[in-house]
VEXZAVO-49559 format. One record per residue (C-alpha): z, x, y; chain. Coordinates in Angstrom, 2 decimals, always signed. Layout:
N
      pz      px      py ch
       Z       X       Y  A
...
//
This chain:
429
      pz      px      py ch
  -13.63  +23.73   +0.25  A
  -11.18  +23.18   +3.33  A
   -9.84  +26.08   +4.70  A
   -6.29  +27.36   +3.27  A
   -3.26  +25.62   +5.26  A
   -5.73  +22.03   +5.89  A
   -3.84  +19.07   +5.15  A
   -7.23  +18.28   +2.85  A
   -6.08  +21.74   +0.56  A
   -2.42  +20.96   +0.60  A
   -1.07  +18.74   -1.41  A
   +1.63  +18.14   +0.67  A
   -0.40  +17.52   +3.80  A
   -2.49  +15.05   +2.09  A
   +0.29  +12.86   +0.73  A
   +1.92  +13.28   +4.19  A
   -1.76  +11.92   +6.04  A
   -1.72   +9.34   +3.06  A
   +1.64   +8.33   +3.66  A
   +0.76   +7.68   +8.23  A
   -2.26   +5.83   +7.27  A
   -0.86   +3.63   +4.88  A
   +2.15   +2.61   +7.28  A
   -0.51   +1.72   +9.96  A
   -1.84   -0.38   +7.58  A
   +1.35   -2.48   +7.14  A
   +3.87   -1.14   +9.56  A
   +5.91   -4.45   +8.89  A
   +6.54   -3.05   +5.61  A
   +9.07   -0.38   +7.02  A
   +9.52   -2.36  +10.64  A
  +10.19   -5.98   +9.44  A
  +11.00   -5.38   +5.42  A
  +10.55   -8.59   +3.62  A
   +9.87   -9.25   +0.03  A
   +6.37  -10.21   -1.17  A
   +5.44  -12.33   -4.01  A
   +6.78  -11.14   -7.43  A
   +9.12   -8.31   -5.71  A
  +11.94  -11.61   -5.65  A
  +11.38  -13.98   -8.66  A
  +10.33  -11.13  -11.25  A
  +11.89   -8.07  -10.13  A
  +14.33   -8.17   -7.65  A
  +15.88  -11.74  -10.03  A
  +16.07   -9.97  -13.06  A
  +17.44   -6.50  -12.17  A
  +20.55   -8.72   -9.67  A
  +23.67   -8.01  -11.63  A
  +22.21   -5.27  -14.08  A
  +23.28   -1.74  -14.16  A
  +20.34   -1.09  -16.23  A
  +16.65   -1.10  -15.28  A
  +14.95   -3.95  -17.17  A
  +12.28   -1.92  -18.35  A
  +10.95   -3.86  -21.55  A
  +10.97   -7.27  -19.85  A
   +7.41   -8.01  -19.71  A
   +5.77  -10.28  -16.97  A
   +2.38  -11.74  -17.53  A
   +2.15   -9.76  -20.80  A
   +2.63   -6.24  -20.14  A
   +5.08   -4.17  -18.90  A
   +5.80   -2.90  -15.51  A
   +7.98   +0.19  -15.68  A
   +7.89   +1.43  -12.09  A
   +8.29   -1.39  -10.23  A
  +11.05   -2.17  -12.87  A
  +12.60   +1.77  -12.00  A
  +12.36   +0.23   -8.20  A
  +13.92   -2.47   -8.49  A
  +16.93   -0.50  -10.10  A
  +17.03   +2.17   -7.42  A
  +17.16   -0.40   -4.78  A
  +20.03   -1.92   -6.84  A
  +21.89   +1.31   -5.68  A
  +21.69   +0.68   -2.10  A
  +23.26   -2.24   -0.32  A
  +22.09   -5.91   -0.41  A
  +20.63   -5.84   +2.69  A
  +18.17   -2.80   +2.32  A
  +16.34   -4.00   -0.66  A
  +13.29   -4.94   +1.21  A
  +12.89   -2.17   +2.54  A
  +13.59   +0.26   -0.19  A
  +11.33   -1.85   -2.23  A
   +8.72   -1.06   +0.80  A
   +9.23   +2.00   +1.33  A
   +9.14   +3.45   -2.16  A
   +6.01   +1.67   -2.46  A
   +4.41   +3.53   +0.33  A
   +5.57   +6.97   -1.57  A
   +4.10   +5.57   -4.93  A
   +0.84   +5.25   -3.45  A
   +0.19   +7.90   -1.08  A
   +1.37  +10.20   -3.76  A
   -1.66   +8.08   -5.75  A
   -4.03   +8.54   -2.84  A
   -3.34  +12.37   -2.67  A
   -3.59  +12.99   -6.35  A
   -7.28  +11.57   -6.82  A
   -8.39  +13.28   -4.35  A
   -7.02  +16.55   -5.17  A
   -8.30  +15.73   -8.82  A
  -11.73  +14.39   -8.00  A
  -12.97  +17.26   -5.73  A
  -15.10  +18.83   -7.68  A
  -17.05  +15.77   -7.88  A
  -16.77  +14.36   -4.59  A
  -15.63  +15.40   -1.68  A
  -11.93  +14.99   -0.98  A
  -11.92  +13.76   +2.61  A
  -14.49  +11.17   +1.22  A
  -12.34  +10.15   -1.62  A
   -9.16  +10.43   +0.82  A
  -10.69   +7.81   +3.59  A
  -12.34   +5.62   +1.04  A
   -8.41   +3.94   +0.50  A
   -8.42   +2.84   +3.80  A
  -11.79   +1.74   +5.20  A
  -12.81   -1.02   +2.64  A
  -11.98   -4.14   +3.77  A
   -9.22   -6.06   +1.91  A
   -6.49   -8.77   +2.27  A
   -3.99   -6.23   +2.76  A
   -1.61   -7.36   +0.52  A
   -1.70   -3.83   -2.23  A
   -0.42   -2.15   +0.75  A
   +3.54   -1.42   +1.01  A
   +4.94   -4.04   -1.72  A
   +6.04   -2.72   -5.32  A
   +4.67   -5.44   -6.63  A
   +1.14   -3.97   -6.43  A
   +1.73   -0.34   -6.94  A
   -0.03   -0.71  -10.05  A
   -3.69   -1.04   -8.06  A
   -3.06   +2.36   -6.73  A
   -1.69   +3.98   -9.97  A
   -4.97   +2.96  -11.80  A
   -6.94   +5.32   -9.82  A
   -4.41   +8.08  -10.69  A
   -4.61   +6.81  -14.76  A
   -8.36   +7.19  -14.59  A
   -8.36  +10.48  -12.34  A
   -5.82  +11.97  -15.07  A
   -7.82  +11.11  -18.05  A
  -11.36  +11.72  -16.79  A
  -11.07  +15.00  -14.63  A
   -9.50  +18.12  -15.33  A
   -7.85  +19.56  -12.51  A
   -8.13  +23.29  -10.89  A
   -5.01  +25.25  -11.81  A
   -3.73  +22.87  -14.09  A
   -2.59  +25.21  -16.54  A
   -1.32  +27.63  -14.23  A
   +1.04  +25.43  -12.86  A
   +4.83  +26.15  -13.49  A
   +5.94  +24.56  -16.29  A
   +8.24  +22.20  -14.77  A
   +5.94  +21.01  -12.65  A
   +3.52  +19.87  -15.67  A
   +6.30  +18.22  -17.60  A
   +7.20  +16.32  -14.66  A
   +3.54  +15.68  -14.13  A
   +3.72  +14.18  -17.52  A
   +6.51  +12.07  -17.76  A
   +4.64  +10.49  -14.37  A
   +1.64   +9.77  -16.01  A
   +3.67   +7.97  -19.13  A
   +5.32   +5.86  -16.28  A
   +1.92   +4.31  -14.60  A
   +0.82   +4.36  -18.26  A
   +3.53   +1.77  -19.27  A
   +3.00   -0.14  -15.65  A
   +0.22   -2.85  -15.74  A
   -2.96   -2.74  -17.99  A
   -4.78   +0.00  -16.83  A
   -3.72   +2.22  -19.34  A
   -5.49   +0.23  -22.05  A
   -9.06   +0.01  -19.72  A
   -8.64   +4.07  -19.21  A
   -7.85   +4.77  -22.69  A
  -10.94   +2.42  -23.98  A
  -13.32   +4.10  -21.31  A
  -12.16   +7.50  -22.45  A
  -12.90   +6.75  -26.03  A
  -16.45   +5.55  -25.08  A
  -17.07   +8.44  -22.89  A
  -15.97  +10.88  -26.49  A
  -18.08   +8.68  -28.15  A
  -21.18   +9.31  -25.93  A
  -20.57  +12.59  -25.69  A
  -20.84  +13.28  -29.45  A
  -24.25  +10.94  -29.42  A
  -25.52  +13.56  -26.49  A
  -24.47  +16.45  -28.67  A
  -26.69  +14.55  -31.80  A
  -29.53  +16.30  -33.11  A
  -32.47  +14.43  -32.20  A
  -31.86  +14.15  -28.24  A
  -35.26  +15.01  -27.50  A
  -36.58  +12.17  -28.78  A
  -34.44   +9.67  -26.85  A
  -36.07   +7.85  -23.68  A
  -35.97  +10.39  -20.80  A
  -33.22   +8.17  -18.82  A
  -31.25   +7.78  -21.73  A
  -31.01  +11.60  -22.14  A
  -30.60  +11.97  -18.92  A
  -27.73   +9.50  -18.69  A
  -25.82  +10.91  -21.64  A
  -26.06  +14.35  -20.35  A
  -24.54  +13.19  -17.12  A
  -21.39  +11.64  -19.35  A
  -21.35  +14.39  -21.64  A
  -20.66  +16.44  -18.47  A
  -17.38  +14.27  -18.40  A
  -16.57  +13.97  -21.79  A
  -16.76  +18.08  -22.47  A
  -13.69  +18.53  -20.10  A
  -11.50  +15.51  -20.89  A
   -8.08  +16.83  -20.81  A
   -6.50  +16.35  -24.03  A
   -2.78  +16.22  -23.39  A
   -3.03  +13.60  -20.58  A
   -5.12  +11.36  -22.96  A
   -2.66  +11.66  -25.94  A
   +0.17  +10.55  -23.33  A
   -2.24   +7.42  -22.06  A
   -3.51   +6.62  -25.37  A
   +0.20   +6.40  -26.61  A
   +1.33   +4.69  -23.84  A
   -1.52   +2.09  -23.91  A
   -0.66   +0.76  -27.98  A
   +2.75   +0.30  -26.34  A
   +1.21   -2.18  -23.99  A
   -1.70   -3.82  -26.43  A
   +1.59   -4.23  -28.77  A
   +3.51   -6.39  -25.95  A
   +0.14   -8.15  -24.48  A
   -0.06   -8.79  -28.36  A
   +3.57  -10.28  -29.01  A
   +4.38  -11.68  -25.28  A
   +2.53  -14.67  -22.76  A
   -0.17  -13.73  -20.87  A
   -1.08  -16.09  -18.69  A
   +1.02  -15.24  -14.70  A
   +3.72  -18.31  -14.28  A
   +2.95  -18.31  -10.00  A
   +3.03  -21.67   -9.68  A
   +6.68  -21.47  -10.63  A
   +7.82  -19.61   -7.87  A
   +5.86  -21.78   -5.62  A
   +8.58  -24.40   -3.30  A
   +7.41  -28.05   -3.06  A
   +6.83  -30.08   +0.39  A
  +10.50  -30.85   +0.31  A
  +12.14  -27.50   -0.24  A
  +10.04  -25.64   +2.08  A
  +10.96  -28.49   +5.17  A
  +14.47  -27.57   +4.19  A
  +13.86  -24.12   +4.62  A
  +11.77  -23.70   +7.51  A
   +8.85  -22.63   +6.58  A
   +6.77  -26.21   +6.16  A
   +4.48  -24.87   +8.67  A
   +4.10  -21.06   +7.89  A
   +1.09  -22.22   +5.59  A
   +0.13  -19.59   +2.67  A
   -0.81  -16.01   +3.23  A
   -3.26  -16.41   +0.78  A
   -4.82  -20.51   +1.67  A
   -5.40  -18.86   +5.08  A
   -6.26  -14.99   +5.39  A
   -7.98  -14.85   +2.13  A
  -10.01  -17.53   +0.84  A
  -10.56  -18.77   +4.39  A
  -11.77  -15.76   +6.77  A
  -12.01  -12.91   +4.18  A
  -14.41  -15.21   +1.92  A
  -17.41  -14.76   +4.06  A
  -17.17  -10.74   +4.55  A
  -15.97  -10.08   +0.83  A
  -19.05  -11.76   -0.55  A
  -21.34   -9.18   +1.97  A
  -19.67   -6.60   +1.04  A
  -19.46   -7.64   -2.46  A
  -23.64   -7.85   -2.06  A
  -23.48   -4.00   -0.85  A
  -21.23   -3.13   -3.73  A
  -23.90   -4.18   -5.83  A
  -26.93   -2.89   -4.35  A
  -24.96   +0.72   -4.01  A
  -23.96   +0.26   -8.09  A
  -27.65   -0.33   -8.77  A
  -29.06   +2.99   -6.87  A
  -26.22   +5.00   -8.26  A
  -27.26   +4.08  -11.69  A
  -31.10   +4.56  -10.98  A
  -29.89   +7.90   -9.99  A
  -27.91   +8.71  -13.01  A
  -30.91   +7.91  -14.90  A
  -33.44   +9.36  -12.94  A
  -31.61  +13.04  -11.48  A
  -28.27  +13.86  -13.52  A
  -26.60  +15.22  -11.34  A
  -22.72  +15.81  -12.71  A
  -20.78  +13.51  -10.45  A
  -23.14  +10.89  -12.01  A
  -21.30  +10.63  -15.42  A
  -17.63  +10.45  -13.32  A
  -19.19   +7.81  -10.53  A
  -20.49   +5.50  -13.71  A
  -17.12   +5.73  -15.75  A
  -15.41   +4.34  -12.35  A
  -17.54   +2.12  -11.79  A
  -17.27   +0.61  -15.37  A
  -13.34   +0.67  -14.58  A
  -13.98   -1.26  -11.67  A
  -16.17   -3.62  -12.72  A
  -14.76   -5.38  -15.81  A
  -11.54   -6.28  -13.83  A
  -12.70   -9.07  -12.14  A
  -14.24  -10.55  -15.01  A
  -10.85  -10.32  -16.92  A
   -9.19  -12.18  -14.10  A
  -11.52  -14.83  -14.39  A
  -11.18  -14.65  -18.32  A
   -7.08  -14.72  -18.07  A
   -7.09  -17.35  -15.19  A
  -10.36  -19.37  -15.95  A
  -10.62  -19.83  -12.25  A
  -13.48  -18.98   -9.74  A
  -10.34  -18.71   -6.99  A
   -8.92  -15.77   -8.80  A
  -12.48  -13.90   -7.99  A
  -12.23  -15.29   -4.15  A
   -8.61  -15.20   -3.24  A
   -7.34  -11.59   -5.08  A
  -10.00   -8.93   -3.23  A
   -7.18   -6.37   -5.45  A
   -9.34   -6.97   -8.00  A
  -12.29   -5.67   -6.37  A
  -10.23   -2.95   -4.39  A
  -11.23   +0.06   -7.26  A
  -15.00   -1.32   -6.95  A
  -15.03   -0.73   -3.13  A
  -13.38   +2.43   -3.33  A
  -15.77   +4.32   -6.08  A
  -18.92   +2.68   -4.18  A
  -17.57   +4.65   -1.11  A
  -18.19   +7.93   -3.09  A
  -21.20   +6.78   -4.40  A
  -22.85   +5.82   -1.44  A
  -21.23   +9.07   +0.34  A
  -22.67  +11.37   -2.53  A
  -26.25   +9.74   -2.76  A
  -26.68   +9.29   +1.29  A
  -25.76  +13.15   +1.19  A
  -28.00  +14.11   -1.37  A
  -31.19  +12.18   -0.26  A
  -30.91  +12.22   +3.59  A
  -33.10  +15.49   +5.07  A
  -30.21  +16.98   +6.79  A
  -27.44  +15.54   +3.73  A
  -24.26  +15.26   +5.11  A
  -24.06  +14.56   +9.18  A
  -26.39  +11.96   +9.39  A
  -24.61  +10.86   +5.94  A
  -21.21  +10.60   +7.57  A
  -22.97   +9.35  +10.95  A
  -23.46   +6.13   +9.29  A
  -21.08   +5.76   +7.44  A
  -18.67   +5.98  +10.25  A
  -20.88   +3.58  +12.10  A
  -20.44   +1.12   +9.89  A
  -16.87   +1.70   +9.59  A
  -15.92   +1.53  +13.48  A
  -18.06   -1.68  +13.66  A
  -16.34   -3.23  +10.71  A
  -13.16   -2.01  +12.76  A
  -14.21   -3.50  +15.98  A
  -15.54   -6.76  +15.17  A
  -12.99   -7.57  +12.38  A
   -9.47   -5.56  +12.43  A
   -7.73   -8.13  +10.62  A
   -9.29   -6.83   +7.75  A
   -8.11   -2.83   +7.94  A
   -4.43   -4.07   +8.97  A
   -2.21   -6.43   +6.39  A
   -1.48   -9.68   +8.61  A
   +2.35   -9.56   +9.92  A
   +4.52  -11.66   +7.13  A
   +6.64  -14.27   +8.22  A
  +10.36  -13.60   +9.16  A
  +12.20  -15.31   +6.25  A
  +15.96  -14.11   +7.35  A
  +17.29  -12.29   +4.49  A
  +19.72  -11.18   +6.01  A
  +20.78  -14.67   +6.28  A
  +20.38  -15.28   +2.87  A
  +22.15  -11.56   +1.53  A
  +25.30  -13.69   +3.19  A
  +24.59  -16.90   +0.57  A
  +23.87  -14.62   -2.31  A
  +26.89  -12.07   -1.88  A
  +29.11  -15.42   -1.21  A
  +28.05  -16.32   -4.82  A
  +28.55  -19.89   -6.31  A
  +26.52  -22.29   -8.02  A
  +24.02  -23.42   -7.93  A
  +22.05  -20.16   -7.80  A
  +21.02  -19.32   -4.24  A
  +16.82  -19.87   -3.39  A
  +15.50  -17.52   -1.03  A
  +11.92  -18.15   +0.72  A
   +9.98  -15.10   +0.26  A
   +5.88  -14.60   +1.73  A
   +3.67  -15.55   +0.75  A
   +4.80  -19.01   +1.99  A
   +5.75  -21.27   +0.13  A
   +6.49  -18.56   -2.93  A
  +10.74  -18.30   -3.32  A
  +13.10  -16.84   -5.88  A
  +16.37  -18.33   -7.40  A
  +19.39  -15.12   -7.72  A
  +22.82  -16.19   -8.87  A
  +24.71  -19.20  -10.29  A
  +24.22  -18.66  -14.28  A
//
């Protein structure tokens, strides 16, 4: 364990670290505020004129009560500030994640390891500093709550653990993670009752051995957490049950003629460019390493296991079944190559896995360990930055455009938003 008063101990001091490191990774998100993707047509659109936050309007099926909750705080502040409140409550929402897991997660892996793993896998950079995609960092803190119990827990001041609580119901009832968490937990009961089975002795020795490493898990689920998830994931099965699906994006997308009359013909799409043209090539290598790491981590829970086995396996399942329910929504091979959000939990866990089995195997464990593994990382740094830092969004003058909306009228106003060409309509009904 860090020593007492180490930002890596304190709570505090790791939400504060979390909180630098993810405004390096998208500085324009507090320096040049602008609205990205669904943060205008779905949030910011539907909370304009409401006192109220619109918590039980769904958007592709499910609800999203946090980023609804921002949108209505933001609604407090003056016109021109919503970007950036949107932003910057963003950036609180997920280093408060970041900190969390690995405060939870320590006594499986280590928590500097789980802390840097957030921000050395390559990605598009678009999860980082927009409410939109809070929910990719509140999944880790779903799973963390529901599959780890954490040190002094129940010695913490009441208060604290209601409030604690009422948090977890709120990334609960914000995307679909709750009902993935809540279905892994019930497998992970489920295997740990086979492991406690009389006849165990008789399974195959990697079977055994792979059930023990679960039941290691399942023996110390903590209860009240997974009441609060599983409760909170029948709310959302009930509206993925009774609402549409499938995401509308193409209807916030401007056509050849609207986006010559507002500028931004030539801006091109965040996503045409930095994602399915550069980031293709190194998402599919590191997509290869993800796998070979998954396969050696499960030869090793087979094989040795060792308790952080059971935890790195349940991730991993987390991680892994999300692309292939993009590509089952979306029936589109450019949801897999364009969204790397979808792979983000995948690259994180295989970060602690490779950490944990490089330390255990390696002679001298853990320097020559984090030797290469900062290697790697300082290359990947080196040769290809673009990939660490979120590519600078386009200036889209909303300040310009606060004048148009607060000026009122019909038609409604249409605002350009990034990625180009995505825009919003606000006003005029």
């Amino acid at each position: 364990m860090a020593a007492v008063g180490s930002p890596y101990q304190r709570p505090i001091g790791l939400f504060a670290l979390a909180l630098v490191l993810l405004f390096l990774k998208s500085p324009d998100a507090l320096l040049a505020p602008q609205f990205w993707a669904e943060d205008g047509p779905v949030f910011f659109a539907a909370q304009f004129g409401h006192d109220w936050p619109r918590l039980s309007t769904p958007y592709a099926g499910y609800l999203h009560t946090v980023t609804r909750l921002v949108a209505w705080i933001a609604a407090w502040f003056d016109l021109s500030h919503a970007p950036l409140i949107y932003n910057a409550l963003a950036l609180l929402i997920d280093a408060a994640c970041i900190a969390y897991v690995a405060l939870r997660l320590a006594a499986w892996f280590p928590q500097w390891a789980v802390f840097l793993s957030f921000f050395i896998v390559p990605s598009s950079g678009d999860i980082f500093g927009t409410a939109t995609n809070v929910q990719w960092f509140m999944q880790f803190a779903l799973a963390a709550a529901c599959l780890a119990q954490g040190s002094g827990t129940h010695t913490a001041p009441r208060a604290l653990r209601i409030a604690g609580h009422v948090a977890l119901a709120l990334a609960a009832l914000s995307g679909p993670f709750s009902v993935l968490v809540a279905g892994l937990a019930a497998g992970t009961l489920l295997m740990c009752r086979l492991e406690a089975a009389p006849g165990g002795r008789r399974r195959a020795v990697g079977l055994s051995n792979f059930l023990r490493a679960l039941g290691a898990v399942g023996s110390q689920l903590p209860k009240t957490n997974l009441l609060i998830v599983f409760a909170c994931a029948c709310i959302q099965v009930a509206v993925l049950m009774t609402n549409e699906v499938h995401t509308p994006a193409n209807d916030f997308m401007m056509n050849a003629a609207l986006q010559a009359s507002f500028g931004v013909a030539k801006l091109g799409s965040f996503y045409l460019w930095t994602v399915t043209h550069s980031f293709l090539p190194p998402q599919l290598g590191f997509m290869a390493a993800m796998i070979a790491i998954t396969t050696a981590g499960l030869v090793h829970a087979l094989l040795r296991p060792a308790p952080w086995n059971g935890m790195a396996c349940l991730f991993l399942a987390l991680g892994a079944v999300q692309p292939l329910l993009a590509y089952m929504k979306e029936r589109n091979v450019f949801t897999l190559t364009a969204t790397s959000h979808y792979f983000y939990l995948l690259s994180v866990v295989c970060c602690w896995i490779a950490w944990n089995l490089l330390s255990t195997h390696l002679p001298t464990r853990r320097k020559p360990a984090f030797a290469l593994i900062a290697a790697l990382v300082v290359f990947s740094m080196a040769t290809r930055p673009e990939y660490f830092q979120r590519e600078p969004l386009h200036d889209m003058q909303w300040a310009r455009h606060v004048d148009r909306i607060r000026s009122g009228g019909t038609p409604a106003i249409m605002v350009p938003i990034n990625p180009a060409p995505w825009y919003f309509r606000v006003g005029g009904q």
